[in-house]
N, C-alpha and C positions, 0 to 999 in steps of 0.2 A: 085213153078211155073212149071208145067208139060209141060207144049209148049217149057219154055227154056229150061227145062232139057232132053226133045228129041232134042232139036239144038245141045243141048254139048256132048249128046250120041251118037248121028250121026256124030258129030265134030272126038269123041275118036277113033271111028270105021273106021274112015277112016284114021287116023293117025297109026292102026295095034294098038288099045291098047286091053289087053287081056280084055276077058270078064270077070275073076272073079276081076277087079278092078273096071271093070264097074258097077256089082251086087254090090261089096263094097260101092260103092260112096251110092246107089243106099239106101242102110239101116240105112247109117253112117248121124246120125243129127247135130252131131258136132266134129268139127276138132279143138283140143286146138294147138291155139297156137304157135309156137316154139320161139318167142320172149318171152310169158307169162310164157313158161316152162323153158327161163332160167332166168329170174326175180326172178320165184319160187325158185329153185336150189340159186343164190346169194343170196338173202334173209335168205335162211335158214343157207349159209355160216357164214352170219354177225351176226346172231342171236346163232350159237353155241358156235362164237367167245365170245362174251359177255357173254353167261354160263360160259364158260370155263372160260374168264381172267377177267369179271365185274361179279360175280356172282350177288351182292345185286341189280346192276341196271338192269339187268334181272330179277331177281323176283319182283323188285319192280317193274315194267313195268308190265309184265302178270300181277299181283295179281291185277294191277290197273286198267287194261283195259280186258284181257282175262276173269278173278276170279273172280271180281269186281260185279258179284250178286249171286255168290257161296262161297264167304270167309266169314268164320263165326269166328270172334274171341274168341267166348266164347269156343269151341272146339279149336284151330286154334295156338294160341299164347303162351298158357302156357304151352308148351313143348312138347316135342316129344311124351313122355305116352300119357299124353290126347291126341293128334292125331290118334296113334294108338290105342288106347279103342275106339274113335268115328268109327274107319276103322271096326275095330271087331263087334262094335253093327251093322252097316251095312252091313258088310258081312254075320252076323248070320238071318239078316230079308229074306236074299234070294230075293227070286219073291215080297214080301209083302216089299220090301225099295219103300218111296216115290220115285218119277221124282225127286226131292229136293234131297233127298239121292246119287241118282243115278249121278245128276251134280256135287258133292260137292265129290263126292269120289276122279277125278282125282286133285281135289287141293288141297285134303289131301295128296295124296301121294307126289304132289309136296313141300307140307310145310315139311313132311316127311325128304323129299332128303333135301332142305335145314338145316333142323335140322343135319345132318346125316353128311355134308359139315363142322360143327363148326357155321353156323352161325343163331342168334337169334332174337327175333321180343323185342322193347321195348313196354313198357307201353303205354295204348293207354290216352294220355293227351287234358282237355280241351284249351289248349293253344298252348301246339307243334304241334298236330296233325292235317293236314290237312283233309279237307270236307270229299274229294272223292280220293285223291291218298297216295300211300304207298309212304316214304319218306328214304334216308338214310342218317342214323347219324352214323358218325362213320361206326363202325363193324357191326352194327342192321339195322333192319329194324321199321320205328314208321307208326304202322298202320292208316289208317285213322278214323276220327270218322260213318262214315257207314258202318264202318266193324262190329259193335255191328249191333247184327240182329231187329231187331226191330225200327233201327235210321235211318228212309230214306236220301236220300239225299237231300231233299228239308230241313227237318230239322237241317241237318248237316251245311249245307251251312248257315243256318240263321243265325247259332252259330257261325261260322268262321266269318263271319261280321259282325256279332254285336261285335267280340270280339278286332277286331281292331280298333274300335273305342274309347273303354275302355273296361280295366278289370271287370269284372262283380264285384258289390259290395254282392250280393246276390243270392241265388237258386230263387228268385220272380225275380229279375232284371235278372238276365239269361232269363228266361221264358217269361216276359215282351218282352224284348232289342230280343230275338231270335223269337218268336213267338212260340214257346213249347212248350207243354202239361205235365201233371204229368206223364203219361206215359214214355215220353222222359229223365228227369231228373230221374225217378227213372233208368233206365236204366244207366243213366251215374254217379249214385251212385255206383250201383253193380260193376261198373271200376273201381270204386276208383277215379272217377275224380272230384268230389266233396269234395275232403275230405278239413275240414279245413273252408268246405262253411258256413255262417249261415243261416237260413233258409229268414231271411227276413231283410230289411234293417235298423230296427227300434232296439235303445237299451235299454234295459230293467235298472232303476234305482236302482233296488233291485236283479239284475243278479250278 
């Protein structure tokens, strides 16, 4: 508003305010704050706190909500090598790493430092493992099942409620009871989370 802001210019000017605060005001579009900058500051207090003395409920927190479209299990959970080979092939692409490469690199390093801490991700399970958030058991951390790339979370969540209803009898009654595709299930073969499943609910008399 250029009419108020000569009332308040004229207001400073007569009050003896120097003129390079007036030219200041004059370019300055935004003023953060000093309640919002000490929220920022506490906040970050409470958050180094829980690094330092809850580390798994800090990671499991970021990876659930910060990570949670950059955490890839398949690079991510089975150890600290595979972490670092994924860091190496993307640092060796240079200029040529995806935007995908380039998000996922700060939560490798951060699975890194957790590895680095002593502490370990479990197995990513059709039944322990929730939808959408990282869980801790124990000393680990139990990934969720969207942390496999390819498993939205619309899919995941089908599976997490279909499965408290009942245990699935079958990879069809999964797929059925969840609304799944073979896409989905093969994916949650290469986990290992099917293991033991048969493929359909029917038994063979001569099996």
């Amino acid at each position: 508003d250029p009419a108020k802001w000569e009332e308040y210019k004229n207001m400073m000017k007569e009050h003896d305010v120097p003129d390079w605060y007036i030219k200041s005001c004059e370019k300055i579009k935004y003023m953060f704050p000093k309640a919002h900058a000490a929220a920022y500051v506490t906040n970050a207090f409470r958050i180094a706190w829980f690094k330092v003395h809850m580390p798994l409920a800090y990671y499991a927190a970021f990876f659930s909500i910060r990570g949670k479209d950059d955490f890839d299990s398949d690079c991510m959970i089975f150890g600290e090598e595979k972490v670092k080979n994924k860091m190496k092939e993307i640092d060796l692409l240079g200029n040529k790493a995806t935007q995908k490469d380039k998000t996922m690199y700060p939560i490798l390093e951060l699975v890194l430092e957790m590895y680095e801490r002593g502490l370990r991700f479990l197995p990513i399970d059709l039944y322990k493992s929730h939808a959408t958030k990282f869980q801790v058991e124990g000393d680990s951390l139990r990934p969720p099942l969207n942390s496999i790339a390819g498993l939205g979370n619309v899919a995941a969540e089908g599976i997490m409620k279909a499965r408290q209803e009942e245990k699935f009898m079958s990879i069809d009654d999964l797929k059925i009871r969840s609304k799944v595709g073979d896409s989905v299930t093969e994916l949650l073969r290469q986990f290992g989370c099917l293991e033991g499943m048969s493929q359909s609910n029917q038994l063979s008399l001569f099996g």
